[in-house]
C-alpha positions in Angstrom: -0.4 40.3 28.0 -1.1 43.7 29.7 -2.5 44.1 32.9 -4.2 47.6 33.4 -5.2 48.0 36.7 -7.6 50.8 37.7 -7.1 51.8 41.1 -9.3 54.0 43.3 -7.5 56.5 45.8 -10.5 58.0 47.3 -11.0 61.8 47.7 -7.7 63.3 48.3 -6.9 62.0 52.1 -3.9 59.5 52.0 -5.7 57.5 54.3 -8.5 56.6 52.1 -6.3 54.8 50.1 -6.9 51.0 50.7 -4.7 48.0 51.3 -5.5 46.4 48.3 -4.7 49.7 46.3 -1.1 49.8 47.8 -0.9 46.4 46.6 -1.8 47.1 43.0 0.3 49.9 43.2 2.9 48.4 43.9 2.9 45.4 41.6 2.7 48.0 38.5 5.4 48.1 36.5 4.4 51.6 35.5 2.0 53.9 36.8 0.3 56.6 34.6 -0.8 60.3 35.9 -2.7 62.4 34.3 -1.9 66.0 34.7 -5.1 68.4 34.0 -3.8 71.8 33.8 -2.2 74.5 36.4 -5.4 75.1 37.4 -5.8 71.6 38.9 -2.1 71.1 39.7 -3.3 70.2 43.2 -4.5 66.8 41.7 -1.4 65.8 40.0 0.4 67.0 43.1 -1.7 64.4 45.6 -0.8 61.5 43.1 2.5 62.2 43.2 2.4 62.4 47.2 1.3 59.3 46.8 3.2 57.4 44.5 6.4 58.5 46.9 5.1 57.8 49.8 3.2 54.5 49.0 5.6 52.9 46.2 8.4 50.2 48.1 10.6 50.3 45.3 10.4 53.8 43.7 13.9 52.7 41.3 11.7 49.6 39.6 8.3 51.0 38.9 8.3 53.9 36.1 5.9 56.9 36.6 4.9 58.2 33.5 2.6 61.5 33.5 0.6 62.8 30.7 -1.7 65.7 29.8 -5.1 65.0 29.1 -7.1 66.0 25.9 -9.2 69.0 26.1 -12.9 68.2 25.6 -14.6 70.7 23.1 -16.7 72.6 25.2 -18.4 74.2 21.7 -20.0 70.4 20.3 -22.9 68.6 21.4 -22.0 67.3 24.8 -22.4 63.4 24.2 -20.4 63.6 21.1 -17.9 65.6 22.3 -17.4 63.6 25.2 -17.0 60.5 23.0 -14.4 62.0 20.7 -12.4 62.8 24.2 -12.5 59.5 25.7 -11.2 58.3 22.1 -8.5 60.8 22.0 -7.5 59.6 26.0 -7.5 55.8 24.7 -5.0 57.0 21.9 -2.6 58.5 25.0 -3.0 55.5 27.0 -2.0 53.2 24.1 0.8 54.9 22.8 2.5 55.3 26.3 1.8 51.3 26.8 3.2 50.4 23.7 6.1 52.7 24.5 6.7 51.7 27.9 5.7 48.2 27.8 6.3 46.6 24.4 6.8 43.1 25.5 3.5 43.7 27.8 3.2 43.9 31.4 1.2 45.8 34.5 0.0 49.0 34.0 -1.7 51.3 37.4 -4.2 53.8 36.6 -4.6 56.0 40.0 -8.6 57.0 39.9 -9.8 60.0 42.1 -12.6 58.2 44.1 -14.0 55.0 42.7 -13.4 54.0 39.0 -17.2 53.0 39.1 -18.8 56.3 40.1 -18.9 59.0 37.5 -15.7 58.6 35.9 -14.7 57.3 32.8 -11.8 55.5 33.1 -13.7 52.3 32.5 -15.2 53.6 29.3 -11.9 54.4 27.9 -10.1 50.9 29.1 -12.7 49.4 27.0 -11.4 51.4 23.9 -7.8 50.0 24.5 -8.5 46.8 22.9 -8.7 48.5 19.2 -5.8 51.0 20.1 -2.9 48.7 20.7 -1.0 47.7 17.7 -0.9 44.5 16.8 1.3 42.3 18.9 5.0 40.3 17.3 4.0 36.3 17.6 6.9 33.8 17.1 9.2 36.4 15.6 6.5 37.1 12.4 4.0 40.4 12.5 0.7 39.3 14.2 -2.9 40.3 13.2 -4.2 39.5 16.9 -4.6 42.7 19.4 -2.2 42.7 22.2 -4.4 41.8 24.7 -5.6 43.9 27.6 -7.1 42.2 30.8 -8.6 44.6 33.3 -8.5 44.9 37.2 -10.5 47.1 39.3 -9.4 48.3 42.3 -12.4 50.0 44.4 -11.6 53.5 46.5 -13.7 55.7 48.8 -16.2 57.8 47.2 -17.1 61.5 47.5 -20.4 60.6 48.5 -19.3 58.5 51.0 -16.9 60.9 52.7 -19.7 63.5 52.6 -22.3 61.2 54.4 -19.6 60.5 56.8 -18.3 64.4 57.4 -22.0 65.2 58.4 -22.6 61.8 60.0 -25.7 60.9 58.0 -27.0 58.2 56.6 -27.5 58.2 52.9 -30.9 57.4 52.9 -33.9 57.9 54.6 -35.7 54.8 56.4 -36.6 52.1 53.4 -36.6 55.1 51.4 -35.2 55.3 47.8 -31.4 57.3 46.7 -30.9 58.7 43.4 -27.3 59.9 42.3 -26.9 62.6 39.3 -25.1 65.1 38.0 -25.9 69.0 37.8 -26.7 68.7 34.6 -29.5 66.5 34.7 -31.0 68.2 37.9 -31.0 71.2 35.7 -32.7 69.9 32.9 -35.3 67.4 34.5 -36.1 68.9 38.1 -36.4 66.4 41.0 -35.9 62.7 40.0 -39.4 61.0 40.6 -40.0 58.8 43.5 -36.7 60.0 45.2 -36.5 60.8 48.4 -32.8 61.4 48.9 -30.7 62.7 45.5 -27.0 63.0 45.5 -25.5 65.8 43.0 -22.2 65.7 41.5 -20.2 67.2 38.9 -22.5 70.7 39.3 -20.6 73.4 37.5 -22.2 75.7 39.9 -25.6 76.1 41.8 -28.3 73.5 40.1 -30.1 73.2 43.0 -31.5 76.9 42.6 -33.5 75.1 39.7 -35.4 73.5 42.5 -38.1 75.1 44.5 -36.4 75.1 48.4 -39.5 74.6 50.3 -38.8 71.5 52.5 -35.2 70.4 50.7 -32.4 69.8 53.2 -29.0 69.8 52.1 -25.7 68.6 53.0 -22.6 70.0 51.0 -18.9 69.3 51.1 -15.8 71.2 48.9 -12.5 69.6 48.8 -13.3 66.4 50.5 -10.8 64.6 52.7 -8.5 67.1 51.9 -7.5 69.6 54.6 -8.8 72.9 52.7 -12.2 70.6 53.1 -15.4 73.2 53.7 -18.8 71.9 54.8 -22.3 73.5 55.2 -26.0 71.5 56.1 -29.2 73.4 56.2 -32.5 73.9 55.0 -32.0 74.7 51.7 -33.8 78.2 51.3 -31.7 79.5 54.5 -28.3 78.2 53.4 -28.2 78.0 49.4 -26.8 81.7 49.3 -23.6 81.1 52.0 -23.4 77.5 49.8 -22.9 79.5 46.4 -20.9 82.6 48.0 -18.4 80.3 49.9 -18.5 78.0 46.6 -17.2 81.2 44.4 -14.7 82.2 47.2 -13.2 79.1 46.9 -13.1 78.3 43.6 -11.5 82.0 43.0 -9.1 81.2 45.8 -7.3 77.7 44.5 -8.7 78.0 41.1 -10.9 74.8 40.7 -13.2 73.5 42.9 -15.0 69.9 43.6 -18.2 69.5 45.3 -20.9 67.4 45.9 -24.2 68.0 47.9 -26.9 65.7 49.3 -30.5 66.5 49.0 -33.6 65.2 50.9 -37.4 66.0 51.6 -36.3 65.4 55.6 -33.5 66.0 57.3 -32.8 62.5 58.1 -32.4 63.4 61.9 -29.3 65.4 60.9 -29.0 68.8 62.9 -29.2 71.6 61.0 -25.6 73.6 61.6 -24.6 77.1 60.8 -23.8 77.6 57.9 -20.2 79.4 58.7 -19.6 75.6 60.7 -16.9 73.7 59.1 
């Protein structure tokens, strides 16, 4: 039997990491990490942090890193996207089978909250056709090696962003929607929304939207201490959102954002926009 336990971290903050993740941590008997690049060594770099700092016995658990797939930017996005998840299932396999022949307890460390706009869960559920088939009573098996999966939630983006401005996420009774650039791109305001909630924007969709009474609230790098903030009405403060975006992403070479949208400012104040 493997255990693969996918455990949030939150946002980059040590403290955001929960009790119960230092307890899944812990009873791993190998712990995975994902390295994405130079550009984003910052992230491999926090995991590391952590799995020093939070580990009891560093000598019994095994951390294994390996680099992730590149997606192909050039091929229809859904299809590329599932050939990339496939290819990360392959990785994850082949290390468990490596590392844990005779089966065992496997920790994931998920930025945020495995539920929220990641796919870790998606390609967990790929493992069950990627590990070989398992050795029963001495004689070659046809059954999977089974995989049984824990989730372990973490703080959210979203919800270190709300908190950061000291907001509530919606307004009074009022409906939230959470999507990506993308879609905000492609399909405008989501109807009967009051509040939206954008992540993974490559950059500026909410110039698709006409500004005229849109509030937003915007965080970079949050929980970490290179965090930046900015809150406005969104035709005085999109311009110092995109120019202190572009600064920052030039200056540590990646960048992750997320921004809060609403028809009313939710009794926030409105800040300036250099506050952070």
């Amino acid at each position: 039997m493997i255990t693969l336990s996918l455990i949030g971290i939150g946002t980059g903050n040590p403290d955001h990491v929960t009790l119960a993740a230092v307890r899944a941590l812990n009873e791993a008997d190998f712990i995975l990490l994902p390295r994405k690049g130079d550009a984003k060594s910052d992230l491999i770099d926090l995991r590391r942090l952590l799995c020093r700092s939070l580990l009891n016995d560093p000598g019994r658990t095994r951390v294994v890193e390996f680099d992730l797939p590149r997606r192909d930017a050039h091929a229809d996005y859904l299809d590329a996207v599932d050939a990339w998840h496939a290819a990360i299932a392959d990785i994850w396999a082949a290390l468990i089978e490596t590392h844990l022949p005779r089966g065992g307890r496997v920790g994931m460390l998920i930025w945020g909250d495995p539920s929220l706009y990641d796919s870790s869960l998606r390609i967990a559920s790929r493992l069950q056709s990627c590990v070989k088939p398992s050795m029963q009573d001495g004689m070659q098996g046809t059954a999977r090696a089974p995989v049984a999966l824990r989730v372990i939630p973490g703080i959210t983006s979203l919800q270190v962003l709300t908190a950061e401005h000291r907001i509530p996420l919606n307004a009074l009774a009022e409906p939230v929607q959470i999507t990506t650039g993308r879609r905000l791109r492609e399909h405008g305001w989501p109807d009967g929304a009051a509040t939206v909630a954008v992540m993974l924007d490559s950059g500026g969709a909410f110039e698709s939207l006409a500004p005229e009474g849109l509030y937003i609230w915007w965080g970079a790098y949050l929980g970490m201490d290179k965090q930046h903030l900015i809150d406005g009405w969104l035709a005085d403060v999109a311009p110092s959102i995109l120019e202190r975006r572009a600064a920052l992403r030039e200056q540590h070479g990646w960048i992750m954002d997320i921004y809060l949208l609403a028809r009313s400012p939710l009794g926030a104040t409105a800040r300036h926009p250099d506050d952070q």
